[in-house]
Structures are given as structure tokens and as C-alpha cells.
N, CA, C, O and CB atoms as a CASP TS submission, in Angstrom:
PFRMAT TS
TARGET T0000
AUTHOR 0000-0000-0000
METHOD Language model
MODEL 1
PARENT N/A
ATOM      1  N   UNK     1     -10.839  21.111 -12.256  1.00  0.00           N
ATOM      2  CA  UNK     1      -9.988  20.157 -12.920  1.00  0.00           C
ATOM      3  C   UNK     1      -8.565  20.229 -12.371  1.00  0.00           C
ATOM      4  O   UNK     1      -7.891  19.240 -12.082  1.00  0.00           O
ATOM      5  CB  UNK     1      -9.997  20.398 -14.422  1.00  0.00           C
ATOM      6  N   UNK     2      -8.172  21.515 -12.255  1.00  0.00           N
ATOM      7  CA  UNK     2      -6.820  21.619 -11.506  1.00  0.00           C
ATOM      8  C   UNK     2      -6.686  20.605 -10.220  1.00  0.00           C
ATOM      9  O   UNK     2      -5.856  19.704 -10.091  1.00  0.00           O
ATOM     10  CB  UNK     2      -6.646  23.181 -10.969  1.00  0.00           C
ATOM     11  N   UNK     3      -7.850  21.039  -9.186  1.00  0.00           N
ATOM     12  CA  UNK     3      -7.570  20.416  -7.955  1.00  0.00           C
ATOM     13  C   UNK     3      -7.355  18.480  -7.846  1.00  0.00           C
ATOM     14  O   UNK     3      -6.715  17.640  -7.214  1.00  0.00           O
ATOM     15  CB  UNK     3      -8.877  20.973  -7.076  1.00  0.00           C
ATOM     16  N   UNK     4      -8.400  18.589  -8.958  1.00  0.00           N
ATOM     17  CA  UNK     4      -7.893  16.964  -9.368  1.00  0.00           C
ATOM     18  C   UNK     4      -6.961  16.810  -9.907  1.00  0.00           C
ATOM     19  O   UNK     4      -6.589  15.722  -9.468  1.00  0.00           O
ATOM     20  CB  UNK     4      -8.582  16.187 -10.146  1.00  0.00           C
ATOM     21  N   UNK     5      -6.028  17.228 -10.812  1.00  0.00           N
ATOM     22  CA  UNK     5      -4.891  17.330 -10.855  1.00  0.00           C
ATOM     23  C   UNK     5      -3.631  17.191 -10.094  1.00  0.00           C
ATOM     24  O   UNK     5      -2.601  16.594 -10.408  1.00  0.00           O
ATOM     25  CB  UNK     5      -4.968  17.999 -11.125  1.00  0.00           C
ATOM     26  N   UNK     6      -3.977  17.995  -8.818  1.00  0.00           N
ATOM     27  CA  UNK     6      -3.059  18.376  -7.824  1.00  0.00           C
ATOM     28  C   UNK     6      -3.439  16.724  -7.032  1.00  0.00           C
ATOM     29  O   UNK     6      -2.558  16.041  -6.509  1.00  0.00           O
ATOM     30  CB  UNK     6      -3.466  20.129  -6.889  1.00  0.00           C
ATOM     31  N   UNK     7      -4.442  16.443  -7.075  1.00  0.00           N
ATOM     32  CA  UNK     7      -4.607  14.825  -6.012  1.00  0.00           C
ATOM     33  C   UNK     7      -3.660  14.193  -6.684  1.00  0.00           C
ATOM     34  O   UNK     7      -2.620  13.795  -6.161  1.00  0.00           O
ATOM     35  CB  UNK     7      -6.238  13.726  -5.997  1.00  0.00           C
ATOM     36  N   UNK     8      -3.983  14.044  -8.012  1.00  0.00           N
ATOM     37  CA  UNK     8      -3.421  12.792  -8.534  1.00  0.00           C
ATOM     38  C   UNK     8      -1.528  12.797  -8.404  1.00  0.00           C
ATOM     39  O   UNK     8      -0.740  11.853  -8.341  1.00  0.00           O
ATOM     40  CB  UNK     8      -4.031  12.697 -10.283  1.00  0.00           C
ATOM     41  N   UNK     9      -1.313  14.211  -8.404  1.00  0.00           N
ATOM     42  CA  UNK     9       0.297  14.589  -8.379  1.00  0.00           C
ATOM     43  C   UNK     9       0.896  14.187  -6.180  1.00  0.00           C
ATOM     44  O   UNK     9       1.882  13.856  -5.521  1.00  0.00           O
ATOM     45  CB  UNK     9       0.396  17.075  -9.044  1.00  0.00           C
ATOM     46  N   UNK    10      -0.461  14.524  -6.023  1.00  0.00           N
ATOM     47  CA  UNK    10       0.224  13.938  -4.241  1.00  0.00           C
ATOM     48  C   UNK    10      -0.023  12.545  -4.438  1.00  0.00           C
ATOM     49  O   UNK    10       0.974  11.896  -4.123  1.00  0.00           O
ATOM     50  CB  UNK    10      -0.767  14.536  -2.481  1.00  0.00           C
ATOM     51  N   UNK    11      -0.918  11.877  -4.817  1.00  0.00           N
ATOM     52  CA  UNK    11      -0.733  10.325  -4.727  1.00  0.00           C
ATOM     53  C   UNK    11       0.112   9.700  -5.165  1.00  0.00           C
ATOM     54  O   UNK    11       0.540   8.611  -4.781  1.00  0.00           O
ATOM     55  CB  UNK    11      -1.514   9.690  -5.136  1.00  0.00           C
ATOM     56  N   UNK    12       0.578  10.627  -6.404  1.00  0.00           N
ATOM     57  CA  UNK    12       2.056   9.778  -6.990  1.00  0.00           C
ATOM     58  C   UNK    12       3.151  10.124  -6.158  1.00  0.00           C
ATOM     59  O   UNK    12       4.087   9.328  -6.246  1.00  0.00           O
ATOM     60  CB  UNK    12       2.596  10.201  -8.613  1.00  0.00           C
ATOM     61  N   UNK    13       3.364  11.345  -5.153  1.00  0.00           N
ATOM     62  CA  UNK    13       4.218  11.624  -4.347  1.00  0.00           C
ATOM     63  C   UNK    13       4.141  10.852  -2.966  1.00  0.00           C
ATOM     64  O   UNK    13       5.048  10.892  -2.135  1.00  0.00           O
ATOM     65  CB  UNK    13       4.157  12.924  -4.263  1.00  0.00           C
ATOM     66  N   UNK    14       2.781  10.038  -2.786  1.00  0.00           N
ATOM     67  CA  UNK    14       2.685   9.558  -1.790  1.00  0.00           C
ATOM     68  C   UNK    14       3.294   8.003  -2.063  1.00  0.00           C
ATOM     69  O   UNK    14       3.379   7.250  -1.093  1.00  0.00           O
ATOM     70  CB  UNK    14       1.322   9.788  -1.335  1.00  0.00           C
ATOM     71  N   UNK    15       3.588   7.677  -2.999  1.00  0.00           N
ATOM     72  CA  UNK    15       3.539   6.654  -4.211  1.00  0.00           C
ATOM     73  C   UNK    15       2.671   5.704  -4.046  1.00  0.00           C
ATOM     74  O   UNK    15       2.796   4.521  -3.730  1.00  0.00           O
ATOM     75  CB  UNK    15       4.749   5.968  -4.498  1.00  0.00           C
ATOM     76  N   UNK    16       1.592   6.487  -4.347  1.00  0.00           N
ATOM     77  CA  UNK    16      -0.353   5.426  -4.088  1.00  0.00           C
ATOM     78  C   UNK    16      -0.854   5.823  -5.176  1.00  0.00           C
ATOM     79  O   UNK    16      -2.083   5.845  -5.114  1.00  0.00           O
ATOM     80  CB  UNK    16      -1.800   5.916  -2.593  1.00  0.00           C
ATOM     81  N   UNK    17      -0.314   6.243  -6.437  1.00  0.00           N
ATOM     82  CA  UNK    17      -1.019   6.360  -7.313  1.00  0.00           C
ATOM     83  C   UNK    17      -1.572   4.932  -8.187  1.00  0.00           C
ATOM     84  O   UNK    17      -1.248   3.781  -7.896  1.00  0.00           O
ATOM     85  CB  UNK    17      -0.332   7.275  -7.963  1.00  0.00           C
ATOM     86  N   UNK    18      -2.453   5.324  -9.283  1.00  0.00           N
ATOM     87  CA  UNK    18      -3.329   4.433  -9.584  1.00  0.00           C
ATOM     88  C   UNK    18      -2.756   3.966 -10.966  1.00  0.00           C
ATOM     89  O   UNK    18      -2.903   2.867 -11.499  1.00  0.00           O
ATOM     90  CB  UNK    18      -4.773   4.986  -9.545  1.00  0.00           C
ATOM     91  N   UNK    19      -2.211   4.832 -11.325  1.00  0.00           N
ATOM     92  CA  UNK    19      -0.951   4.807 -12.777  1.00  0.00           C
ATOM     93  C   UNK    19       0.175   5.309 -12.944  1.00  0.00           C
ATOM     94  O   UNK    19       0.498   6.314 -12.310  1.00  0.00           O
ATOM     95  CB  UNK    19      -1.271   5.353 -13.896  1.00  0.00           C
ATOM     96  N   UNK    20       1.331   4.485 -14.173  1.00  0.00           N
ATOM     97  CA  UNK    20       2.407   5.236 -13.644  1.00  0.00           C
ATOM     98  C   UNK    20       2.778   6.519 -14.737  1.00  0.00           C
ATOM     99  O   UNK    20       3.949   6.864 -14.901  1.00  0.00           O
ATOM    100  CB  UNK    20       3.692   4.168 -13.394  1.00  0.00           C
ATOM    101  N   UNK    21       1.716   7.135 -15.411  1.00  0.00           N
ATOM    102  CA  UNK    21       1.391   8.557 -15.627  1.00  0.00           C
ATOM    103  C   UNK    21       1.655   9.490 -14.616  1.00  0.00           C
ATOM    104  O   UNK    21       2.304  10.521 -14.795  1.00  0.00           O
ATOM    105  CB  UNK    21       0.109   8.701 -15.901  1.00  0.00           C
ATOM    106  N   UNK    22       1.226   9.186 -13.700  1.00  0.00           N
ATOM    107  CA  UNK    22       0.441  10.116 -12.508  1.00  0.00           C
ATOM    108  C   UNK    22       1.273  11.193 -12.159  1.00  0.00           C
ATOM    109  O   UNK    22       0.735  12.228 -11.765  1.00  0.00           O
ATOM    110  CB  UNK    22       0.104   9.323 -11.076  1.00  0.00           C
ATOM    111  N   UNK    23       2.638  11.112 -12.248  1.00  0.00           N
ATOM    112  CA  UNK    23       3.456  12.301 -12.136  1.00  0.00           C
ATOM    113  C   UNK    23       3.048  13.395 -13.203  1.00  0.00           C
ATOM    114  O   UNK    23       2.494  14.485 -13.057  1.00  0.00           O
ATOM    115  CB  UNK    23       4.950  11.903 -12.300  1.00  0.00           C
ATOM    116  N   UNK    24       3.512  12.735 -14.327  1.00  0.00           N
ATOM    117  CA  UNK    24       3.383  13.479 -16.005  1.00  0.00           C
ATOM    118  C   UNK    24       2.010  14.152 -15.635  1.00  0.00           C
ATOM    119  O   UNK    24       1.885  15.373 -15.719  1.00  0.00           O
ATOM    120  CB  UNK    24       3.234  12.168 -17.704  1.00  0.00           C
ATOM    121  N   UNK    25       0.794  13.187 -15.150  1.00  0.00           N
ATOM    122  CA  UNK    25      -0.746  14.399 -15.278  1.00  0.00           C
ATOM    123  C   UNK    25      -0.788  15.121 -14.124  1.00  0.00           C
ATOM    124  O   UNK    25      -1.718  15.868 -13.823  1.00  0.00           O
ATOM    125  CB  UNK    25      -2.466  13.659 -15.355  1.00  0.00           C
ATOM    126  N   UNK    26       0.126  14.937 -13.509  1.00  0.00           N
ATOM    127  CA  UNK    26       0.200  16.211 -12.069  1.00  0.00           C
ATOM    128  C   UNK    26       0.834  17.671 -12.215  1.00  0.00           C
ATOM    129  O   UNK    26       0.440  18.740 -11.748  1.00  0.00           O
ATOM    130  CB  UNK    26       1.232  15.608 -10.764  1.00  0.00           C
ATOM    131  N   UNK    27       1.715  17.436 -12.849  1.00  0.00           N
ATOM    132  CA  UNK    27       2.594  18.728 -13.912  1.00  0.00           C
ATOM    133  C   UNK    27       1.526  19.004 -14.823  1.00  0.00           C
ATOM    134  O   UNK    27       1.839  19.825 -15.684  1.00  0.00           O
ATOM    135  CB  UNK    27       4.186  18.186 -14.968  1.00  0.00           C
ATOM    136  N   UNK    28       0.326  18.551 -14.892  1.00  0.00           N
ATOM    137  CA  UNK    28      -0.253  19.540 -16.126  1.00  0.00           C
ATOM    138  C   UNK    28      -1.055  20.417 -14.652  1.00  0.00           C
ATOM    139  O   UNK    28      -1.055  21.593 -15.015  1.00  0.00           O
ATOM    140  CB  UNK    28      -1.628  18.553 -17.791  1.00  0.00           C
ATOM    141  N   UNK    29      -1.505  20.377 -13.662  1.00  0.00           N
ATOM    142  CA  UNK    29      -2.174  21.092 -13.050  1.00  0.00           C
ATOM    143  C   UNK    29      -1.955  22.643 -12.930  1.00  0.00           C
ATOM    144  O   UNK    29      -2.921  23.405 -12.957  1.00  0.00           O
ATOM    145  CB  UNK    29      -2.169  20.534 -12.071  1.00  0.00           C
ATOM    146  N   UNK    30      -0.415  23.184 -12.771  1.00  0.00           N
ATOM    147  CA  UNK    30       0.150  24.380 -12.807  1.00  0.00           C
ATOM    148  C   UNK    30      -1.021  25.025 -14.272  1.00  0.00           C
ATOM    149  O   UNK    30      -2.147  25.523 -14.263  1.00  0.00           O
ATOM    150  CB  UNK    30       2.110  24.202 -13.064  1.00  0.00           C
ATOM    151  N   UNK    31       0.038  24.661 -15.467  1.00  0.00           N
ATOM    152  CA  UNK    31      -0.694  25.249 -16.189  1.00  0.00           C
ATOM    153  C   UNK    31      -2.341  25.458 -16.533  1.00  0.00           C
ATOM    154  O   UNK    31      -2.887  26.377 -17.143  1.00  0.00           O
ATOM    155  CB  UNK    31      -0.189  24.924 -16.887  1.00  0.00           C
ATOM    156  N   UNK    32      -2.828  24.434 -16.002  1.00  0.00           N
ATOM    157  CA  UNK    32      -4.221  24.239 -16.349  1.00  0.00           C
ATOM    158  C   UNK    32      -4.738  25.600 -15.043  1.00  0.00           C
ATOM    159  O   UNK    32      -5.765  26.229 -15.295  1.00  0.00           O
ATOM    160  CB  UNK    32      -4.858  22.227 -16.090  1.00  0.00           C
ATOM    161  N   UNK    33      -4.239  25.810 -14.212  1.00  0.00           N
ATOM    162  CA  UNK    33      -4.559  26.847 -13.108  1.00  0.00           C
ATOM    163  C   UNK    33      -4.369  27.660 -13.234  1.00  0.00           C
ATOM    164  O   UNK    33      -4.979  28.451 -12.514  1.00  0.00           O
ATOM    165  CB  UNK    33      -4.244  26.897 -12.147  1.00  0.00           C
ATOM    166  N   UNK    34      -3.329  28.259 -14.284  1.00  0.00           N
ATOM    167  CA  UNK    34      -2.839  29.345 -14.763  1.00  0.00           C
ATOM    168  C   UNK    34      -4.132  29.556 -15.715  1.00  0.00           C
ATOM    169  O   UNK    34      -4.955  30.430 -15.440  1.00  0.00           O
ATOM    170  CB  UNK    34      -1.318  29.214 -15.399  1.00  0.00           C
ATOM    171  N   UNK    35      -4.238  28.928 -16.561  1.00  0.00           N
ATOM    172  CA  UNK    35      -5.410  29.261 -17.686  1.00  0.00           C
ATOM    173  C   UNK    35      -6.588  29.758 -17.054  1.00  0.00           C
ATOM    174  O   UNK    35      -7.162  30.730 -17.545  1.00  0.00           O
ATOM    175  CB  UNK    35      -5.887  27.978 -18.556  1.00  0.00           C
ATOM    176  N   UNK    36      -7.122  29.065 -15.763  1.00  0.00           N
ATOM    177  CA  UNK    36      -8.301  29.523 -15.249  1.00  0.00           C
ATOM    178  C   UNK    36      -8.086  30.745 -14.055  1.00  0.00           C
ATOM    179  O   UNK    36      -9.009  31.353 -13.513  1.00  0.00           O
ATOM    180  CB  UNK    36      -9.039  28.239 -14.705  1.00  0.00           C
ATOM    181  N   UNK    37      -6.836  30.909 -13.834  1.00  0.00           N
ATOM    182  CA  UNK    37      -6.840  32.496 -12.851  1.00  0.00           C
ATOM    183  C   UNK    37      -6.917  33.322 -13.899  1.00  0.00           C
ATOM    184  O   UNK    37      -7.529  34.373 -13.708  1.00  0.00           O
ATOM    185  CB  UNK    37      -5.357  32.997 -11.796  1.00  0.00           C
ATOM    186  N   UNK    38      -6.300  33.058 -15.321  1.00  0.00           N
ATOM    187  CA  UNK    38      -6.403  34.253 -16.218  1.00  0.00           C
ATOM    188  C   UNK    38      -7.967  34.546 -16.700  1.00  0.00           C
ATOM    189  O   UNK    38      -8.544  35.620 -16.873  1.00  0.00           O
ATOM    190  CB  UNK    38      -5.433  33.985 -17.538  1.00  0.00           C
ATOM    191  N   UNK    39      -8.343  33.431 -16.823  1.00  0.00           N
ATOM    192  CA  UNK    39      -9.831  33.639 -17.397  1.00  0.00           C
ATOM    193  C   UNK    39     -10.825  34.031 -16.168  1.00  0.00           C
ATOM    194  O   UNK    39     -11.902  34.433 -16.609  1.00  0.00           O
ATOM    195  CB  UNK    39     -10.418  32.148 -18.166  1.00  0.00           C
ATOM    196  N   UNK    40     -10.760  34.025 -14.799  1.00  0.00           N
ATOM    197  CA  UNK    40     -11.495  34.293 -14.168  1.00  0.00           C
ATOM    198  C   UNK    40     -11.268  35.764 -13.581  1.00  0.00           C
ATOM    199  O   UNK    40     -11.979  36.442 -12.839  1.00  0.00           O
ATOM    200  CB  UNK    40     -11.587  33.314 -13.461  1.00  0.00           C
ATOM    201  N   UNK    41      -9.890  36.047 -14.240  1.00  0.00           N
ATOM    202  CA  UNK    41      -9.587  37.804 -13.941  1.00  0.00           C
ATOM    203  C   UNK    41     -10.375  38.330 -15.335  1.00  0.00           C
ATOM    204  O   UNK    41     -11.209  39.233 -15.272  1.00  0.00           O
ATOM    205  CB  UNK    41      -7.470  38.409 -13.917  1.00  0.00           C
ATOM    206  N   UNK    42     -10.052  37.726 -16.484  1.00  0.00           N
ATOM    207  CA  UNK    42     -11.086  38.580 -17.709  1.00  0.00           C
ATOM    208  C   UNK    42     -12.558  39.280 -17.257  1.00  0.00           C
ATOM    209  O   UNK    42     -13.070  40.396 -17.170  1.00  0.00           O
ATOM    210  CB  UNK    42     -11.603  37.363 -18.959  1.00  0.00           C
ATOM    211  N   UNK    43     -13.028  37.232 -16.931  1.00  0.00           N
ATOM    212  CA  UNK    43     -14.551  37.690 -16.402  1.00  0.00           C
ATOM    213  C   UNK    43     -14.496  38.751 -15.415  1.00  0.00           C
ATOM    214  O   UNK    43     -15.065  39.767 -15.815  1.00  0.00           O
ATOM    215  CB  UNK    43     -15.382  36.485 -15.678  1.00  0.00           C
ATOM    216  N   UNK    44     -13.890  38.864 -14.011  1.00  0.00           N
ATOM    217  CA  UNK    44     -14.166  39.854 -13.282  1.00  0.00           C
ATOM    218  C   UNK    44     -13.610  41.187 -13.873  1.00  0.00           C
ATOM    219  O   UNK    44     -14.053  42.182 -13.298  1.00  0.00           O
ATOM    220  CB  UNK    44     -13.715  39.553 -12.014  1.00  0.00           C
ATOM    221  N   UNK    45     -12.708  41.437 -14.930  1.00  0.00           N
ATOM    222  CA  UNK    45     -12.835  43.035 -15.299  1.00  0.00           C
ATOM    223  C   UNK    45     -14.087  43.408 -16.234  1.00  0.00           C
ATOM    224  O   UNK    45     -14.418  44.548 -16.561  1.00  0.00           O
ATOM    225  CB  UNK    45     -11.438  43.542 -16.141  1.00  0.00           C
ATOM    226  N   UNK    46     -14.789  42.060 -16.639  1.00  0.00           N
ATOM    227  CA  UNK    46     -15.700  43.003 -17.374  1.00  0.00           C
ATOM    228  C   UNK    46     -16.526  43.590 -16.326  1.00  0.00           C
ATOM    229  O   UNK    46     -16.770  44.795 -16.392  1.00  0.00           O
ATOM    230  CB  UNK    46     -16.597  42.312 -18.502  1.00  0.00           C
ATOM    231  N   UNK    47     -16.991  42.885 -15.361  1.00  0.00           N
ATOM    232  CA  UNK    47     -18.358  43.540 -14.592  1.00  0.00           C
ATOM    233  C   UNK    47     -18.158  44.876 -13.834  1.00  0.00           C
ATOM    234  O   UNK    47     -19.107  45.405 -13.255  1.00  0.00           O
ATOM    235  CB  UNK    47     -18.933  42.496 -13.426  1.00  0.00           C
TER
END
């Protein structure tokens, strides 16, 4: 979900985006990537 995120934030930088959101849902990608490096370090300390 992040990496789609990150498209939609270069298309609005490319200014080819498809809406004029597209900045605003590109700034959510950071955090949304943050959530899943943390959760994919949990999973790998349990094993």
C-alpha cells in the first residue's frame, strides 16, 4: 500500500496526477511505511 502511495505522490510531483488530493494521499505513505517496518520487525523477533 505504501508503494502505491509513493506513485501517486510522484505523479502529483510530475503534475500527472489523476486528482487534486494526490499530494495530501502521498504524505500518508511515510507513515503508512513506518507502521509496516514496525510490524514486520515484531514478526521477525518472534521467530
Amino acid at each position: 500500500m505504501a508503494a502505491i502511495l509513493l506513485g501517486i505522490a510522484q505523479r502529483a510531483a510530475d503534475v500527472n496526477a489523476a486528482t487534486d488530493d494526490s499530494v495530501e494521499t502521498g504524505y500518508k505513505a511515510i507513515p503508512l511505511s513506518e507502521i509496516g517496518r514496525k510490524l514486520a520487525q515484531r514478526y521477525a523477533a518472534r521467530k
